[in-house]
C-alpha positions in Angstrom: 154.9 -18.4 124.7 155.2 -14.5 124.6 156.7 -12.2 121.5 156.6 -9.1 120.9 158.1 -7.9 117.6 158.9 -3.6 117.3 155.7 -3.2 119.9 155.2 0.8 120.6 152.5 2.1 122.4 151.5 5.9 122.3 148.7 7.9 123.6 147.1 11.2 123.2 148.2 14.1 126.0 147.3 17.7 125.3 147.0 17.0 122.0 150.5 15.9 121.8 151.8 12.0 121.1 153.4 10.5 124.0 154.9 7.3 123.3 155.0 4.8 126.4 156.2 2.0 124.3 159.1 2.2 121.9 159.5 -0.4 119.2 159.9 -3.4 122.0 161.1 -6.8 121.2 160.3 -9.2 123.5 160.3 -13.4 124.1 159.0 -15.0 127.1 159.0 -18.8 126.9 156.7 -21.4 129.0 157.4 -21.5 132.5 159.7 -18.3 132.8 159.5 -16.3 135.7 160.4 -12.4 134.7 160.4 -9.1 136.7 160.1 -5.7 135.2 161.5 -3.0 136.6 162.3 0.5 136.4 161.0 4.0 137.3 157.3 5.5 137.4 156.8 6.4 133.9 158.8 3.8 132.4 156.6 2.0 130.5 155.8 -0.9 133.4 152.8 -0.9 133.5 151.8 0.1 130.2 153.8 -3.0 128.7 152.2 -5.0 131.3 148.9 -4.3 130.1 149.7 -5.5 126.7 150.9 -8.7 127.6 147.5 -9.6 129.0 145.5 -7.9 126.3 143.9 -4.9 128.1 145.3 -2.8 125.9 146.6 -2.8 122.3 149.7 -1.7 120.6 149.9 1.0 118.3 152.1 -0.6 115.9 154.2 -4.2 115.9 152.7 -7.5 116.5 152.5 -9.4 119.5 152.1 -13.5 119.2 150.8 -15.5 122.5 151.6 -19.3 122.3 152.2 -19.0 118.4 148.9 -17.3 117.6 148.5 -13.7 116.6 146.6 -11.6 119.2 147.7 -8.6 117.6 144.0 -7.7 115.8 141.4 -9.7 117.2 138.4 -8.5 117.9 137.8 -7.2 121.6 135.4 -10.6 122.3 138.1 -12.6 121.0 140.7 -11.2 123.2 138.4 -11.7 126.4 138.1 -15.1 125.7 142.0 -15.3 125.2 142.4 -13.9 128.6 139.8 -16.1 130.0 141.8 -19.1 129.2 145.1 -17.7 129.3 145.8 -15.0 132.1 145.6 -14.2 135.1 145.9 -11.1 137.1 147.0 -9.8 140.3 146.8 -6.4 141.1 148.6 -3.9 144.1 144.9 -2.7 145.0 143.3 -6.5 145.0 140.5 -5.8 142.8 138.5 -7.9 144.7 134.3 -7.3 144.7 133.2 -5.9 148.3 130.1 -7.3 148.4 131.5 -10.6 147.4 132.6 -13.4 150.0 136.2 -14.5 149.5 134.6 -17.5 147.9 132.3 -16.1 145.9 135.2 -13.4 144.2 137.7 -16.7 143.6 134.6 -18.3 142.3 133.3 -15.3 139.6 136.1 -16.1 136.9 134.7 -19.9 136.5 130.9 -18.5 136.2 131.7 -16.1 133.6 133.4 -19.0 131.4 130.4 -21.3 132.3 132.3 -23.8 134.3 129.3 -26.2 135.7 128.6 -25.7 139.2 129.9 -28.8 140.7 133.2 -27.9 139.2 133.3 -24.6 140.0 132.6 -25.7 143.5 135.0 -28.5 144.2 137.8 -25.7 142.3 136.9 -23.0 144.5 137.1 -25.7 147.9 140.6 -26.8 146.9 141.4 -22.9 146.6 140.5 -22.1 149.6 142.5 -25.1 151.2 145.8 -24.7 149.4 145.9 -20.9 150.2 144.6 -21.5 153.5 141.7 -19.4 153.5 138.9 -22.1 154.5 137.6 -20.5 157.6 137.6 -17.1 155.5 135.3 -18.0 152.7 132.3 -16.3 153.8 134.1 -13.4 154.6 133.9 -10.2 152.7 136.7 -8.1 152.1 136.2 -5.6 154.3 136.8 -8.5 156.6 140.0 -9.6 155.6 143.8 -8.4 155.9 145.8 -7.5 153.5 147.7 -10.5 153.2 144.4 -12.6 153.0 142.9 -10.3 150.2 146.0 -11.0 148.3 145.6 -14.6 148.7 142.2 -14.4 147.9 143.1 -12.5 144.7 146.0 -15.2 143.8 142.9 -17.9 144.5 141.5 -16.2 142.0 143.4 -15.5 139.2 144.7 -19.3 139.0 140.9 -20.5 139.0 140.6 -20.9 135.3 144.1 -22.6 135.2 146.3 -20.2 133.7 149.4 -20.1 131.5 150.4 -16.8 132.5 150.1 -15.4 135.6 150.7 -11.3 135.6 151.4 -9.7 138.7 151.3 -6.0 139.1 152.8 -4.1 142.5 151.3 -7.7 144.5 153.6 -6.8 147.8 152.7 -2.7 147.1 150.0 -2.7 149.9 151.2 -5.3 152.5 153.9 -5.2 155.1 157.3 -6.6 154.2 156.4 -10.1 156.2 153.3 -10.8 154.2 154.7 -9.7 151.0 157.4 -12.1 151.4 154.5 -14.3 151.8 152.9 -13.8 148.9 155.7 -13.9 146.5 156.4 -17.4 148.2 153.1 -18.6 146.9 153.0 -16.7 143.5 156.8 -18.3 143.3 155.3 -21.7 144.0 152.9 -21.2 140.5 156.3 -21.1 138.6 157.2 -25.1 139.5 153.8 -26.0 137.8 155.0 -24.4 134.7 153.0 -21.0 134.8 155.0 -18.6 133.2 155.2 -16.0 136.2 155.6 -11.9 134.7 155.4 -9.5 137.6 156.1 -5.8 137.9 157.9 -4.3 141.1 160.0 -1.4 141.9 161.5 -3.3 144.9 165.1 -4.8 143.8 164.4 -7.3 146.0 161.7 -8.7 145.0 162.6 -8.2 141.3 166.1 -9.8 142.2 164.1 -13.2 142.8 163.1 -13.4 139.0 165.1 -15.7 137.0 165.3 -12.8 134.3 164.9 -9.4 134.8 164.0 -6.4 132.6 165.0 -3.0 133.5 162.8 -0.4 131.6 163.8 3.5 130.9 161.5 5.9 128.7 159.3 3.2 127.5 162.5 0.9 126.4 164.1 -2.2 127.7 167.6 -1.1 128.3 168.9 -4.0 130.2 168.0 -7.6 130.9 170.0 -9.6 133.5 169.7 -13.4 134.6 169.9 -15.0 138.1 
């Protein structure tokens, strides 16, 4: 599903090189659920990023369900993303002006999903994560917990393989993050390959396999 082969990642600081990736290698088949953990600086994030192709690597090559990614085009990797990933953030990304039905429901207009569709996906949305009586509400209207579910709603609208989750229990209180790593944990029995960054052991504990990251390396991976 995912490989990376010798993926680095640098960046420009002061006019120095920083590397934030260091020659990574890296397979994540169908279905998996992985944590990635380690300290602030470690590369998290930055790896992260990669995997759902808002950024690029500076060298090494980086294969999604068998195709190369690696050098398409920055249209070609939206589309990939479109149909492949979805994202949940710490900070919920969510529009404000935007009524928890209409955020879940932007994803499926920008890929041109008919209306009817996009309607009778965004209705069962709103039932499963039980947000019905919410959907006109903005976000400013909404806890925590409910903007995460509204995010979740979102991010599995187009149906995707992978579902990247970055800090999603950062923001909420210890009972609603539990919550929401229920539901993102339920994704994983419909075969969504499940990749989400924490710094909570925890949390990361839950993962079936879990990569610990130091200076822009994975030094360890263990298996529950």
């Amino acid at each position: 599903m995912i490989e990376f082969k010798r993926v680095s990642r640098s960046f420009m600081v002061g006019g120095q090189e920083v590397a934030a990736l260091r020659d990574i290698d890296l397979n994540i088949a169908a279905g998996d659920y992985v944590s990635i953990m380690g300290p602030s600086g470690s590369g998290k994030s930055t790896l992260l990023n990669l995997i759902g192709l808002l950024d690029r690597p500076s060298s090494g090559i980086y294969r999604l369900d068998g195709g190369n990614v690696t050098d398409l085009d920055d249209q070609q990797q939206a589309r990939v993303r479109s149909e492949k990933i979805g994202f949940v953030f710490q900070s919920f990304h969510l529009i404000p002006r935007l009524s928890a039905a209409m955020n879940i429901e932007l994803p499926l207009i920008l890929a041109g999903i008919p209306p009817a569709e996009r309607r009778a996906r965004v209705t069962a949305l709103l039932e499963n994560y039980g947000l019905t009586d919410r959907a006109e509400h903005r976000p400013d209207q909404l806890s925590g917990g409910q903007k995460q579910r509204v995010a979740i709603a979102r991010a599995t609208s187009m149906h995707p393989a992978v579902l990247l989750a970055d800090e999603p229990t950062g923001n909420l209180d210890q009972t609603t993050g539990r919550e929401v790593i229920n539901l993102l944990e339920k994704l994983t029995e419909q075969n969504v390959t499940l990749i989400m960054v924490t710094h909570d052991p925890a949390i990361g504990g839950r993962a079936m396999r879990q990569l610990h990251m130091v200076d822009g390396r994975i030094t360890n991976e263990s298996n529950t």
